[in-house]
N, C-alpha and C positions, 0 to 999 in steps of 0.2 A: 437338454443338459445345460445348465447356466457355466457362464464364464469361470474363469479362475481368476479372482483378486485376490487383492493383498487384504491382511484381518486388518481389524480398527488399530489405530496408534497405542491404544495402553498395552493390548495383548503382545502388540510387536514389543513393548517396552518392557514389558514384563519376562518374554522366552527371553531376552535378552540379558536380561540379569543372573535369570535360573542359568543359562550356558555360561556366563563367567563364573557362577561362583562352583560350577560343575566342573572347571580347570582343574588339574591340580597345582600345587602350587610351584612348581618348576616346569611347568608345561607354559614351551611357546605361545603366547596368543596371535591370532589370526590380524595382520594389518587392517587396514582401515580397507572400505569398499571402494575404489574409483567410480565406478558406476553408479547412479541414481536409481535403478532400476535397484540393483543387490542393495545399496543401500536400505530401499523400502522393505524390501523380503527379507533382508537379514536381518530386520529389526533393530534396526540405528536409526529411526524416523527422527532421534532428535539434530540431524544431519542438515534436516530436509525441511522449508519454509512450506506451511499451507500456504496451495492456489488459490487465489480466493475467484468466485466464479459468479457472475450473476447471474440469474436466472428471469425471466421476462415471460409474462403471463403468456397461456399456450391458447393461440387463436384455432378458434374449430372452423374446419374449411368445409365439412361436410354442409351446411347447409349451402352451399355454392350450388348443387346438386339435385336440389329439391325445386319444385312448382313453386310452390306458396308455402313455408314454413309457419307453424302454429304455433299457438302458444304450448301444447304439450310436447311436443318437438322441441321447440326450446328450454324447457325446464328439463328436458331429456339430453339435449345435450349440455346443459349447463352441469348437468348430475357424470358426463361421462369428462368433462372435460377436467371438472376439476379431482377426479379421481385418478385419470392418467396422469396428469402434470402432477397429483401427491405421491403416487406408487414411483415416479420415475425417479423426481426430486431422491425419497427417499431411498431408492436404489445408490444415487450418487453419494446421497450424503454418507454410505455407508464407509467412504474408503476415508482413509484417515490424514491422508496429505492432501483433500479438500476442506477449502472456508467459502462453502455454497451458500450464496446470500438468495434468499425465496424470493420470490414474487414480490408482496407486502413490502419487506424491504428497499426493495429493488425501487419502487415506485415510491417508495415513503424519501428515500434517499433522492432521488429525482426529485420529488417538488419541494422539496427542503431549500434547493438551490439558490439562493438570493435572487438572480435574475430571470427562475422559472415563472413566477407570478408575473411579473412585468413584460416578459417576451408572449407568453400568451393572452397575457389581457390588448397586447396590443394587434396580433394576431388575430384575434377576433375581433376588432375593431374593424380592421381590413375588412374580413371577414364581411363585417354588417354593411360598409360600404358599399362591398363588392355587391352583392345581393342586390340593394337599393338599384345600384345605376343597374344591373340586369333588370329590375321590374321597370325602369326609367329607358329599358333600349340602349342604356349606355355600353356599346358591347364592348369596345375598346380599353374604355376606365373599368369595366365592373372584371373583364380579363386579367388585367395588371392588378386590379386590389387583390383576385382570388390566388393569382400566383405569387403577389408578394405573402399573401397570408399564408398557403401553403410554406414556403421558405422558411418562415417563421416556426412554423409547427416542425418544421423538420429542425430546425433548430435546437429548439428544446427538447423535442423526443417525446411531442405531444402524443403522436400515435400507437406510443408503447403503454401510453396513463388511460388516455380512450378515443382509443381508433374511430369510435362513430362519430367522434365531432368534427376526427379530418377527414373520415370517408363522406359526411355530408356538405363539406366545401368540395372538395373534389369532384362529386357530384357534379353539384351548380356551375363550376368549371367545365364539365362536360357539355351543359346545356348552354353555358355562354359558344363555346367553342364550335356547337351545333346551328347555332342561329346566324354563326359566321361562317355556314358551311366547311368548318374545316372537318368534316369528316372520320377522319382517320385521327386526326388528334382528339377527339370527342368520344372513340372510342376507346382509347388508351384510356384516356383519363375515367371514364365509363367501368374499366378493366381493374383500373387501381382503385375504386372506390368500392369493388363486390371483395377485391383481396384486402383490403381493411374491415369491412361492415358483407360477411356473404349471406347477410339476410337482405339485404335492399331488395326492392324489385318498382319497376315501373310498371303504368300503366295505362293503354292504349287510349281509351279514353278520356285520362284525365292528362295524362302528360304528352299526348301525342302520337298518332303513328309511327313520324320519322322516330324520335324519339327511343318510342319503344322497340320497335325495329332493330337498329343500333345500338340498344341496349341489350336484349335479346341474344344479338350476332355478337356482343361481347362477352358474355357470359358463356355460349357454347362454345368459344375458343377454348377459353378459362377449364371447362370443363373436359374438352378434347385432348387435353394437357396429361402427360404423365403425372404420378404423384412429385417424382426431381423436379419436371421443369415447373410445375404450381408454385411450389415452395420457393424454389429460387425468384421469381417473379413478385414474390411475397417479400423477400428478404428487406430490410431497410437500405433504401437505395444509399444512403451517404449513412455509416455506422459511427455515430460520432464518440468513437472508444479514444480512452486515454493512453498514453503510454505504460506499457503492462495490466490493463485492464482484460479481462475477459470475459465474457458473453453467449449465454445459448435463448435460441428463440427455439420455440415449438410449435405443431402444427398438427392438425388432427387431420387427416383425410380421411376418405373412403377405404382405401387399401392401408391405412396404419399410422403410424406416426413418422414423421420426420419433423429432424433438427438441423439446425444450423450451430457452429460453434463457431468463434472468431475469436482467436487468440493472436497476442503478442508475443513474435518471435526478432528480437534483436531491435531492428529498426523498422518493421515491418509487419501489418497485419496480416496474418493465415487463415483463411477460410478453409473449414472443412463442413460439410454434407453428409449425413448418414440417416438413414431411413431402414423404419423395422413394418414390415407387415403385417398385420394381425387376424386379415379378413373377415368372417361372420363371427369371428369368438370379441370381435370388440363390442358389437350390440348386447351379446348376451352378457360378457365378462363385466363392462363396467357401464355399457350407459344405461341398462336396465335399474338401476341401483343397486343393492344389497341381496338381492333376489336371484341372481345371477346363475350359472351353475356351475357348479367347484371344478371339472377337467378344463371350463373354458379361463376361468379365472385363472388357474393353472398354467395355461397356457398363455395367457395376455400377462402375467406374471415372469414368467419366463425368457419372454420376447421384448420386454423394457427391462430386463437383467440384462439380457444380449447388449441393448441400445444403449443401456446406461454404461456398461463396459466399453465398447471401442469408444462412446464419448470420453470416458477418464481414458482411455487410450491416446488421445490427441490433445489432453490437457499437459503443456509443459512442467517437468515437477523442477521444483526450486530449491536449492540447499540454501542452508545461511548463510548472506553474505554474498546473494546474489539476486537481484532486483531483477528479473528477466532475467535477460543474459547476464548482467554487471550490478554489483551492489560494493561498495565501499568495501574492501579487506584489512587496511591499516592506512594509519595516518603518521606524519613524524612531519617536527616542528620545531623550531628554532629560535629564539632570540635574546633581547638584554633581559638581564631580572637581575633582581636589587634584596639585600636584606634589611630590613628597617628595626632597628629597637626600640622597642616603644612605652619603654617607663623612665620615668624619674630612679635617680637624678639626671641622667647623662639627657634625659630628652628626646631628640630625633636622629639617630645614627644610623647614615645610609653606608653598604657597602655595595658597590656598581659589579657585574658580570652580566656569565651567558649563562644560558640554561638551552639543553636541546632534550625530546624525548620521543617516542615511538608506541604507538599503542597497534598491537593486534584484535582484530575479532575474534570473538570465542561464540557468544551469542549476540541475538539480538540486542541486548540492552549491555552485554557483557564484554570489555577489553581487556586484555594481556598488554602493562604497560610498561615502559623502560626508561631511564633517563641519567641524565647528568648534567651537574651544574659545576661554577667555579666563579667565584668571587673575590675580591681583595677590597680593604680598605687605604685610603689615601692618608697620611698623614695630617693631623688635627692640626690647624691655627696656634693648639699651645704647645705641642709636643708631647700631647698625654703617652702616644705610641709612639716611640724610637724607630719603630720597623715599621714595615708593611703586613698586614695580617690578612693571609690568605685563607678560604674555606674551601674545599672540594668535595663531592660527595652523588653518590651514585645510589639511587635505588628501581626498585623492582618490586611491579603490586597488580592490586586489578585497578580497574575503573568502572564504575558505572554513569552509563551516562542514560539522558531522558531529554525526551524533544522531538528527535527525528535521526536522520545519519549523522554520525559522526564526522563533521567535516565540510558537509553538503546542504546540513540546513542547520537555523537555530538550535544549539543542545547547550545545556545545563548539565554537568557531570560533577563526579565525585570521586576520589582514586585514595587508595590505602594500601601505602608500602612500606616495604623495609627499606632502610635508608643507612648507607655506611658514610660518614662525615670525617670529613679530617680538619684539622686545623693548626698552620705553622705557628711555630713560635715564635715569641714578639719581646721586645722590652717595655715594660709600664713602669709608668713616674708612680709615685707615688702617692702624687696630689690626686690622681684617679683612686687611689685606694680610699683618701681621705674622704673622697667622695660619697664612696658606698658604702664603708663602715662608720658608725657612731666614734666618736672620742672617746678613746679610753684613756684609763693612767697611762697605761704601755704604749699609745698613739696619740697625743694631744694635737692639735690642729698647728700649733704655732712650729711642733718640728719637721711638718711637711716641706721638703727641697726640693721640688722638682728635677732641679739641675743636677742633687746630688742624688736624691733617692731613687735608685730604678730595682722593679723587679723583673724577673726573668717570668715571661710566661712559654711554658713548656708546648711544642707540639702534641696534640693529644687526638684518638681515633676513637669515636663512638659509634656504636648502632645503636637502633632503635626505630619507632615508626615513624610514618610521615602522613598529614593529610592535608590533603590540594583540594581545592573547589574551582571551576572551571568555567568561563562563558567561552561558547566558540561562536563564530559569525561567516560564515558562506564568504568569499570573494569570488573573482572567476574561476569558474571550475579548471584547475582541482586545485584555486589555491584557498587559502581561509587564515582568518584570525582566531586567536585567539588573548584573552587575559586570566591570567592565576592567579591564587592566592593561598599559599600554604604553610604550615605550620611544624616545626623537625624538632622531635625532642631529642634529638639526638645533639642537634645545636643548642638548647636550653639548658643542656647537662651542663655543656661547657659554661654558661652564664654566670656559674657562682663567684668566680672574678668580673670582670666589672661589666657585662649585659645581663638584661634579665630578657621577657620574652618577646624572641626573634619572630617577625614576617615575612617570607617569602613574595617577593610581587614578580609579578613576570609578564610580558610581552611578545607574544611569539604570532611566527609567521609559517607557518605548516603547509603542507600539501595532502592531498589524498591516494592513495592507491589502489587501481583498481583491479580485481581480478575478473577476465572472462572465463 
């Protein structure tokens, strides 16, 4: 009987639409889900961030088991290996709050790295060293080259790209280790080189009695081994995951399949273990190739549905707005901003204030913004303005922003609101007037008085939109910069007395908030 999951993300997306519009239309709707779990089943996936998961090529342990492995053996298991690792992949890929990155990827992304080419080229350097002073007796030096080079490779995660290159330093580590009598360390290392590479095998005559002997005695540990304890002795001893990364390796035994997941939970990595059985229907079901026969397939079918279920069982799921545990929820931000007029005649007319504003998360890329400013101008050198002229003004919009978090890394954004603007009234000379309108008969330039002409400019309340352009810059977490620059037609309305088109500039000092 296969598990119960949840259907792909469109279909959840889609019952979900047919049930609201199935309301009537004065029927209560149902509150939001608290639970991540209902959220998934009830079909509000757009709630919920895909996992993203990588996946790490599935090492077959079965030849650990074998005499002498052949060539049709290995093209045998090379045909069952990569059928399990696709039937399973594809199990997982089916749920829809997974972004399962494959094998291919997983490795493409690894040597992509900038310093993966240079930490292994030098790693095998060691490597060559190492080797030389072993055929030179140098046991001492040729020890320390192989274990710096191993370090190296675990470094970079060479033996996830291909384990044979560090199963055979490992090796030679064994035999340096051996010629120093250390025994027991020469079979460890013996031990870790068949659980990367479990086709090696020595041989009595050519590499030696002791050698072989201790070679042998390592391998039937290896083998006397539950399918649990195999795998876990298998596991990458140091997992070099990032913060909120997650990870499955695979494992082919004799008795079935086992996995390992390692996911990021808060501050901390979580290991989990789970193993499916398959017994004889694994030779017939998939490593025979296509020939198979259909109850066993069936059944090997069945049994990586199981596995691939409690593995998405112990994958944390993630809503938006939360990176693991914590992902940015809203930001709010503070400081001076200045309006600037920027035509002829008047020139460069600054007026000094504050601006403060608030953005919510909605989506990934999507903010619910808020804000308010409030400016005044100072009185001009000539007394063009008798008063002080003050602007006030509040609006309300989205934002989109691109980059990264809001707040937390470089972003680039864009926001488009409504904007209610007010503006007191002032007295103006009239030589301001003379400024912006031509001479006419009715207005000649020579009857301008300054001292005696004043008009009255009236308090007046506009809406209208507004558009901000955004750089933000990271400070210490959680504080951050920001500079704006935006445009209010609702201020430009007012222009047709003596500004034409207003700038917004701004300066703020923000912080983040975060929710767990």
């Amino acid at each position: 009987m296969l598990p119960l999951r949840p259907p792909p993300r469109p279909l959840l997306t889609a019952l979900a639409a047919l049930a609201a519009l199935a309301l009537p239309a004065g029927a209560p709707r149902r509150a939001a889900a608290e639970s991540d779990a209902r959220l998934l089943f009830e079909g509000n996936p757009a709630r919920l961030r895909p996992t993203a998961l990588t996946a790490w090529p599935l090492v077959d342990l079965r030849p650990l088991f074998e005499g002498a492995p052949g060539e049709g053996q290995a093209a045998g298991g090379a045909r069952a290996r990569e059928r399990v690792q696709g039937a399973l992949l594809a199990q997982l890929s089916a749920y829809g709050n997974l972004a399962l990155r494959p094998p291919p990827r997983a490795l493409e992304a690894l040597t992509a790295a900038p310093a993966y080419a240079r930490t292994v080229e030098l790693a095998r350097g060691l490597a060559r060293r190492g080797v030389q002073a072993y055929r030179e007796v140098e046991l001492e030096q040729a020890q320390a080259q192989l274990e710096s080079a191993l370090e190296l490779f675990e470094q970079c995660r060479q033996r996830e790209v291909d384990p044979r290159e560090v199963a055979q330093v490992t090796l030679t580590l064994g035999f340096v280790l051996l010629e120093q009598r250390h025994l027991l360390r020469a079979a460890g290392a013996f031990e870790s080189a068949l659980l990367l590479n479990p086709r090696l095998r020595l041989r009595a005559d050519f590499d030696g009695p002791l050698a072989y002997k201790t070679f042998e005695e390592a391998r039937a540990r290896l083998t006397s081994l539950s399918a649990e304890e195999l795998t876990r002795l298998a596991e990458p001893s140091r997992a070099a995951l990032r913060r909120g990364e997650h990870a499955l390796w695979l494992w082919l035994t004799p008795s079935g399949v086992s996995a390992t997941l390692a996911v990021w939970r808060g501050e901390h990595m979580e290991v989990r273990r789970e193993r499916e059985g398959l017994g004889g229907e694994l030779g017939g079901g998939l490593g025979a190739g296509a020939g198979g026969g259909g109850g066993e397939a069936e059944e090997v079918a069945a049994a990586l549905s199981r596995l691939a279920g409690r593995l998405w069982a112990c994958v944390p799921l993630q809503r938006l707005g939360a990176d693991g545990d914590e992902r940015t929820a809203s930001v709010y931000a503070a400081g001076p901003s200045g309006l600037l007029f920027l035509r002829r005649p008047v020139g460069l007319v600054a007026h000094v204030g504050v601006e403060g504003v608030a953005a919510r998360r909605v989506t990934r890329w999507l903010y619910v913004l808020g804000g308010a400013s409030w400016s005044v101008s100072g009185r001009d050198a000539r007394e063009d303005l008798r008063g002080d002229l003050s602007v006030a003004s509040g609006h309300v919009g989205s934002r989109w922003v691109v980059g990264g978090e809001l707040g937390e890394e470089p972003t680039a954004s864009a926001a488009v609101s409504l904007e209610a603007l007010w503006r007191s009234a002032a007295l103006l000379s009239r030589e301001v007037g003379c400024k912006f309108f031509p001479p006419s008969p009715t207005l000649p330039p020579q009857l301008c008085q300054p001292s005696v002409d004043l008009s009255p400019l009236p308090a007046s309340l506009q809406v209208g939109p507004r558009v901000e352009l955004a750089l933000t810059l990271p400070l210490r977490r959680p504080l951050y910069a920001e500079l704006a620059a935006g445009l209010s037609w609702g201020l430009y309305q007012l222009t047709e007395t003596p500004f034409t088109l207003p700038l917004t500039l701004s300066l703020r000092l923000g912080f983040t908030r975060v929710e767990r």
